[in-house]
C-alpha positions in Angstrom: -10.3 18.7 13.2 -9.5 18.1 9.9 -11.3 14.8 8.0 -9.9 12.1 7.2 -7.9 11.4 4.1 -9.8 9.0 1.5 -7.0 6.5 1.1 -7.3 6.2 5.1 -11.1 5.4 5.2 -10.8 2.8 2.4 -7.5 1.3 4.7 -10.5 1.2 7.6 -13.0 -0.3 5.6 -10.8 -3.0 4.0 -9.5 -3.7 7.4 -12.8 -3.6 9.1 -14.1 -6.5 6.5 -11.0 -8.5 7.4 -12.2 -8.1 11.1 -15.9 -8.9 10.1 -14.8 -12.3 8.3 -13.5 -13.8 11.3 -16.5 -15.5 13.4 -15.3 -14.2 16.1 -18.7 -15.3 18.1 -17.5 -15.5 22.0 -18.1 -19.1 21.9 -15.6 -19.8 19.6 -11.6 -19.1 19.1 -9.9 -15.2 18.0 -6.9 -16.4 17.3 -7.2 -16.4 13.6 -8.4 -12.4 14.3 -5.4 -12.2 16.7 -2.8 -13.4 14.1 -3.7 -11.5 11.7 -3.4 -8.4 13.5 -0.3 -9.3 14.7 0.9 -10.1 11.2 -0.2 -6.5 10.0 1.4 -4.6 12.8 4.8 -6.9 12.1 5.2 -5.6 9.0 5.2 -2.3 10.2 7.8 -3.3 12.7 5.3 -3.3 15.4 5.9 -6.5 17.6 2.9 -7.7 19.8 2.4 -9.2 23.0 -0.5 -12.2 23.7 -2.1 -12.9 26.7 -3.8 -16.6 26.3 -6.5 -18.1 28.3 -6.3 -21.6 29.6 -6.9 -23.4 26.9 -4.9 -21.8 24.4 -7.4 -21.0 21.9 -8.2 -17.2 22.9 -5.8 -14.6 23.3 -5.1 -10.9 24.3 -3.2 -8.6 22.3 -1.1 -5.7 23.3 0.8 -3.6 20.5 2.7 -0.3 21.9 3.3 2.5 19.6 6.3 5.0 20.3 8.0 5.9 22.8 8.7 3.6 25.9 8.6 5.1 29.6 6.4 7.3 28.8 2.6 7.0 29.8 0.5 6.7 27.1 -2.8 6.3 25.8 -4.4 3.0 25.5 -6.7 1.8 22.6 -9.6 -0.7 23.6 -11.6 -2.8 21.8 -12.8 -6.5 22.1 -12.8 -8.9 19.4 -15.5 -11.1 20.3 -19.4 -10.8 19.3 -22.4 -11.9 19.8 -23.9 -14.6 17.6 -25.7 -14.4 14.8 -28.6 -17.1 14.5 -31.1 -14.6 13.3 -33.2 -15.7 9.7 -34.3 -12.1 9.3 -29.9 -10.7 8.0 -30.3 -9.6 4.7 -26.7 -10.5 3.8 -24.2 -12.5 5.4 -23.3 -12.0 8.7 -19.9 -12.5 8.6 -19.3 -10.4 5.2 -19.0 -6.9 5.4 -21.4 -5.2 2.5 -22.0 -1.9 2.3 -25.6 -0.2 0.9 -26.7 3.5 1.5 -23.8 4.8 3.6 -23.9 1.6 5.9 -21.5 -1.5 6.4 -23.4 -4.1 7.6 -21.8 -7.3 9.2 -21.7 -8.8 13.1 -19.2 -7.1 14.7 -19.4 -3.9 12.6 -20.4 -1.7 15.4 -19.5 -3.7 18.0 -17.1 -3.3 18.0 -14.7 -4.2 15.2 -15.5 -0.7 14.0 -13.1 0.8 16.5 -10.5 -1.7 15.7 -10.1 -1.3 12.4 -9.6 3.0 12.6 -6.9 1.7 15.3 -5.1 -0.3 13.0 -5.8 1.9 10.0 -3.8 4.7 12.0 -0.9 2.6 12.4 1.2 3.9 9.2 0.7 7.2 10.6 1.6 6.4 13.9 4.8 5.0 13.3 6.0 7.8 11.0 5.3 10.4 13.1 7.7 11.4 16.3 5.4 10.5 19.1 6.1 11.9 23.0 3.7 9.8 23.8 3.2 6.4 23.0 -0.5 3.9 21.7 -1.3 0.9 23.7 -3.7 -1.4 21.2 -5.1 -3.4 23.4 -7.8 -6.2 22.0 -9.2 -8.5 24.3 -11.4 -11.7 24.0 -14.8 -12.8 25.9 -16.2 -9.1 26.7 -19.5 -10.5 25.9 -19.8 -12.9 27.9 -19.0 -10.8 31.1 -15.7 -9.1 30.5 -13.6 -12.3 31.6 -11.0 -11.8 29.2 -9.4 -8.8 29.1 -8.0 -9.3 32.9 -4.9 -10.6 32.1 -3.9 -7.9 29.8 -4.9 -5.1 32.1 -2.8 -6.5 35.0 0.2 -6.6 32.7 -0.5 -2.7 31.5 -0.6 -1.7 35.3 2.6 -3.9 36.7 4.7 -1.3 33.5 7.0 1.1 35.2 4.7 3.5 33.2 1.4 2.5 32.8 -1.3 4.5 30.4 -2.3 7.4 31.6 -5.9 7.0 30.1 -8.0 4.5 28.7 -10.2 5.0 25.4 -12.8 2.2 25.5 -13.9 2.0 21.5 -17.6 1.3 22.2 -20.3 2.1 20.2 -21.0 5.8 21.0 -21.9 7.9 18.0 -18.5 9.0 19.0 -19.5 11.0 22.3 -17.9 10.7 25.7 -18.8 8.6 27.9 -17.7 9.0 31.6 -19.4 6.3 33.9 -21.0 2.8 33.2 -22.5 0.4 35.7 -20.7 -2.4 36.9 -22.3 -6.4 36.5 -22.7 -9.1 39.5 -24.4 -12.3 37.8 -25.3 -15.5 39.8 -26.7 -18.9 39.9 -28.7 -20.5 42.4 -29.5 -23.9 42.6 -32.8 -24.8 44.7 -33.2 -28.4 46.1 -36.4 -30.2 47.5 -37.7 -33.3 47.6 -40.0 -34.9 45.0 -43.0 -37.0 45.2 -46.7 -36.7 44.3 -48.5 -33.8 44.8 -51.6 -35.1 46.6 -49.2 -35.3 48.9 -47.6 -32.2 49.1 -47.4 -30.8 52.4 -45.3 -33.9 52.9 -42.6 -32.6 51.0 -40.1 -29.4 50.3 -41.3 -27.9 47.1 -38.0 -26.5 45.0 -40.2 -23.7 43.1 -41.9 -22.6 45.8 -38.8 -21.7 47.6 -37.0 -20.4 44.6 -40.1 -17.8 43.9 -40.1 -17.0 47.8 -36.1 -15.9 47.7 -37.2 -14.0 43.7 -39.3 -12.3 46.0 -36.7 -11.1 48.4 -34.8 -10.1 45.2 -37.5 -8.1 43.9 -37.7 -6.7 47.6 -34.2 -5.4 46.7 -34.8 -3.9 43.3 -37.3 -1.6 45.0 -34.8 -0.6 47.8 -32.7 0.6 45.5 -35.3 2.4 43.4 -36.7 4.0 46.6 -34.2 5.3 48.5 -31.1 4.4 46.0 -28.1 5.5 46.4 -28.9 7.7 43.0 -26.5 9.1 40.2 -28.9 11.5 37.8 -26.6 11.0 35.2 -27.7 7.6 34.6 -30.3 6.5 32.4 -31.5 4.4 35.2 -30.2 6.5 38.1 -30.1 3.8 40.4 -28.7 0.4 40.6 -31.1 -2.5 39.3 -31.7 -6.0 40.4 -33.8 -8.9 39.4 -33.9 -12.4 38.4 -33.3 -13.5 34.7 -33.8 -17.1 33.4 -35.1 -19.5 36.0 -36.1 -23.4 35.1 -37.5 -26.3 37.3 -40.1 -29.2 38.2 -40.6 -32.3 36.2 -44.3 -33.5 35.6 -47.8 -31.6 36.4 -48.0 -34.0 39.2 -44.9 -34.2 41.4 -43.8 -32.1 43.7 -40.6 -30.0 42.1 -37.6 -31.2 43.3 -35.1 -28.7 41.9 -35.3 -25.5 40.7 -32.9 -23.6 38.9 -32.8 -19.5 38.7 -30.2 -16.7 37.3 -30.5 -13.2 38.5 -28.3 -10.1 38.2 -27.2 -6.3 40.0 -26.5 -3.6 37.8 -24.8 -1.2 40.4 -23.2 1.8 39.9 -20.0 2.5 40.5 -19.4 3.2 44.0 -22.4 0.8 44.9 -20.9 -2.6 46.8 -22.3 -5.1 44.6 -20.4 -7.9 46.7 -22.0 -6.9 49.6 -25.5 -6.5 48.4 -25.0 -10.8 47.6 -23.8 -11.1 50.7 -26.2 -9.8 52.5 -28.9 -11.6 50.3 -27.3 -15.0 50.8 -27.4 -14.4 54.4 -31.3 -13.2 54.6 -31.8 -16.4 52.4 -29.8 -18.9 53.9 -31.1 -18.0 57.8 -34.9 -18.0 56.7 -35.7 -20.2 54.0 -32.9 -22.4 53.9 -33.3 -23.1 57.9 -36.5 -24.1 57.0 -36.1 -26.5 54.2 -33.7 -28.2 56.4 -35.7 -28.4 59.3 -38.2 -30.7 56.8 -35.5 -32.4 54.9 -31.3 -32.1 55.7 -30.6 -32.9 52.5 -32.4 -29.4 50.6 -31.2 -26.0 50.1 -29.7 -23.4 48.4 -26.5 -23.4 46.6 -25.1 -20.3 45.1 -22.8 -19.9 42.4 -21.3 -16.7 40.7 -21.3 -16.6 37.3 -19.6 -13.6 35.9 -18.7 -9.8 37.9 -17.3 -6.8 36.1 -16.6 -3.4 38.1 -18.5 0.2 36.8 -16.4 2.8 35.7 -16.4 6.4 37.5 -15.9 9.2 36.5 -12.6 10.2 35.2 -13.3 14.0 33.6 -11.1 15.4 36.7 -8.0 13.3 35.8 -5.5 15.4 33.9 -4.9 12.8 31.3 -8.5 13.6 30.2 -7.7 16.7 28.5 -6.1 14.8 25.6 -10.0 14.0 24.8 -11.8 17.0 25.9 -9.7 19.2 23.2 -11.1 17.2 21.1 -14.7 16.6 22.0 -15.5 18.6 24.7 -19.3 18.1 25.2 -19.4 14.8 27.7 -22.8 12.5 26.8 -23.1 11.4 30.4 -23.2 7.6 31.7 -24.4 4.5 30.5 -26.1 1.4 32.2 -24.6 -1.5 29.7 -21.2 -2.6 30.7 -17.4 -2.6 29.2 -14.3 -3.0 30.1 -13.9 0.3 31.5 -14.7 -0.5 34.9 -11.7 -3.1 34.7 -9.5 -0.6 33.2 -9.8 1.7 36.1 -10.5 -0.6 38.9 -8.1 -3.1 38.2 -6.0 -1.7 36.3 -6.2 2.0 38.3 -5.8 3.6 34.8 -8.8 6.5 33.8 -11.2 5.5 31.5 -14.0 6.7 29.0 -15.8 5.2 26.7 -15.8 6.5 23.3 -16.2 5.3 19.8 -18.2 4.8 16.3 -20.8 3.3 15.7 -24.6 3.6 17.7 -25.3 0.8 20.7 -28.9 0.4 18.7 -27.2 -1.4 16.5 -25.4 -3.9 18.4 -26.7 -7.4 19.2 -29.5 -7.2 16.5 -29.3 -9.1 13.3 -28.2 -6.5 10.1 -26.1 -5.0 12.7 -24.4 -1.8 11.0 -21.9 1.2 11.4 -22.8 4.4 9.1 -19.2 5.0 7.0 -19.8 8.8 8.6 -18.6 7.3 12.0 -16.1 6.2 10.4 -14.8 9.3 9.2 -15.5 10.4 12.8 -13.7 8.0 14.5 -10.4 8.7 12.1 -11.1 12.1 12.6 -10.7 11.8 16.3 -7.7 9.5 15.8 -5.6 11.9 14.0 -6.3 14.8 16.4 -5.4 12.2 19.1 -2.3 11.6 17.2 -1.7 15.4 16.8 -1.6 15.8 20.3 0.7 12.9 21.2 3.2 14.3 18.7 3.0 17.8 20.0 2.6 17.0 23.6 
């Protein structure tokens, strides 16, 4: 592979400030992100599709490059971040500035990075006589569980010719991922009755039944560390569990009457998260539920989901791969965060790896950065992407 050209890398790093400068923080909107990329791949005759969410104020975008009827190769990144309260950033957050080989901004590794070599790829993309053709696909609320991106994907796979592979544009130093562990999160709500706590066999304590179903939780986590089932090409070969955030009673001297906990699996891929919760719920609901009643019909537990996202297998077998593995051929193995690959392939049944510049270290940390050598890396990759979708 040959490097990039310089007038390309300044295009990616002029594009990839743009991207920084919108707060793009999951809480708020991406349309002004959205419409601007829109507006840059219009003048390049590139129309765009949006996928909103229910308010109106988010949006998908899907862009296709080349050929249609053909499957393709689509280009994933999210536009949302994280925020970026921290005291310690040493410039602005939201302003791309570049010292020692670094751009520094919130959203500069993940993962605007990607995005920007995407876009900067574009006027080579549309002069060159593709057999295949790019889906751009940038999505909204990734952070905050992969929610967003749903619509898109069920679009991609209702084509008469969906993409035969999925690129996820995560921060990877540029290796190759092949697997990531899917997310269940949920909420439970605890309810008791209060009084004072002289007097508190009289009553049904909310904590103390929230820490005796944490327990049963924990029970869980060490299942799955015990006797799995494993993958050895995980970090963590085995799926995780375990509570999160938990909140309750009211005074030093009453008797908690509510109790509030979060708690999370981190499965992997072929691991039934649903049915791990379901069979939880069950243990809880016949044992300690059943008893709260029996004191008090008004108590329980109530349980909520918050957020699920699917893992991703392993997609190294699937023929479509080999457009990556002429590239980069050493695979870096599997990953215990989450993307949007698991939605890709499960929901979307289109292959999936994750793949792009920048380092995971970097993201969710105030002075968040991407080294202009990924950069290079990423267009690098892009171009002999491009190669082969020209020659194919």
């Amino acid at each position: 592979m040959s490097k990039p050209n310089m007038s390309r890398l300044h295009h990616a790093i002029d594009l990839l400030g743009k991207l920084v400068a919108f707060d793009t923080t999951s809480k708020n909107s991406n349309l002004g992100l959205i419409h601007f990329v829109r507006d840059y791949l219009a003048e390049y005759g590139i129309e765009s599709t949006l996928f909103h969410d229910e308010t109106g104020q988010k949006a998908n975008l899907l862009a296709t490059i080349g050929p249609k009827g053909v499957p393709g190769i689509a280009l994933s990144g999210h536009t949302d971040v994280v925020p970026a309260l921290e005291t310690t950033w040493v410039s602005p957050a939201f302003e791309l500035t570049e010292r020692d080989g670094k751009l520094f901004g919130r959203g500069s590794a993940d993962m605007k990075g990607f995005s920007a070599c995407a876009l900067a790829m574009i006027p080579e993309l549309v002069k060159r006589d593709l057999e295949i053709p790019f889906h751009l696909c940038l999505s909204y609320d990734e952070e905050v569980g992969c929610i967003g991106v749903g619509s898109m994907v069920d679009h991609l796979a209702k084509m008469d010719t969906p993409p035969r592979l999925a690129v996820i544009g995560e921060p990877t130093n540029m290796k190759v991922i092949n697997g990531q562990k899917g997310k269940y999160s949920m909420r439970v709500a605890v309810t008791g009755t209060a009084g004072h706590s002289s007097f508190a066999p009289d009553h049904v304590n909310a904590i103390e039944y929230a820490s005796r179903a944490i327990n049963l939780i924990a029970d869980k986590a060490r299942e799955f560390e015990q006797n799995g089932p494993f993958d050895a090409d995980f970090t963590v070969p085995h799926s995780t569990m375990l509570t999160t955030t938990i909140s309750g009673g009211t005074a030093t001297n009453v008797t908690p009457e509510y109790c509030e906990f979060t708690f999370e699996i981190r499965h992997l891929p072929d691991h039934d998260a649903e049915a791990v919760i379901a069979d939880l719920q069950k243990t809880i609901m016949d044992t300690l539920d059943a008893e709260m009643k029996a004191k008090a019909d008004d108590t329980g537990f109530t349980f909520e989901k918050i957020f699920s996202y699917p893992g991703m297998g392993d997609c190294t077998d699937a023929e479509a791969f080999s457009y990556v593995s002429n590239i980069i051929p050493e695979i870096s193995g599997k990953v215990s965060y989450g993307s949007e690959g698991g939605v890709f392939e499960k929901k979307g049944n289109i292959p999936s790896i994750i793949c792009g510049p920048g380092s995971i270290e970097q993201a969710h940390k105030p002075n968040e950065f991407i080294e202009i050598s990924q950069i290079e890396e990423c267009l690098d990759f892009l171009e002999a992407l491009t190669d082969q979708a020209a020659a194919a």
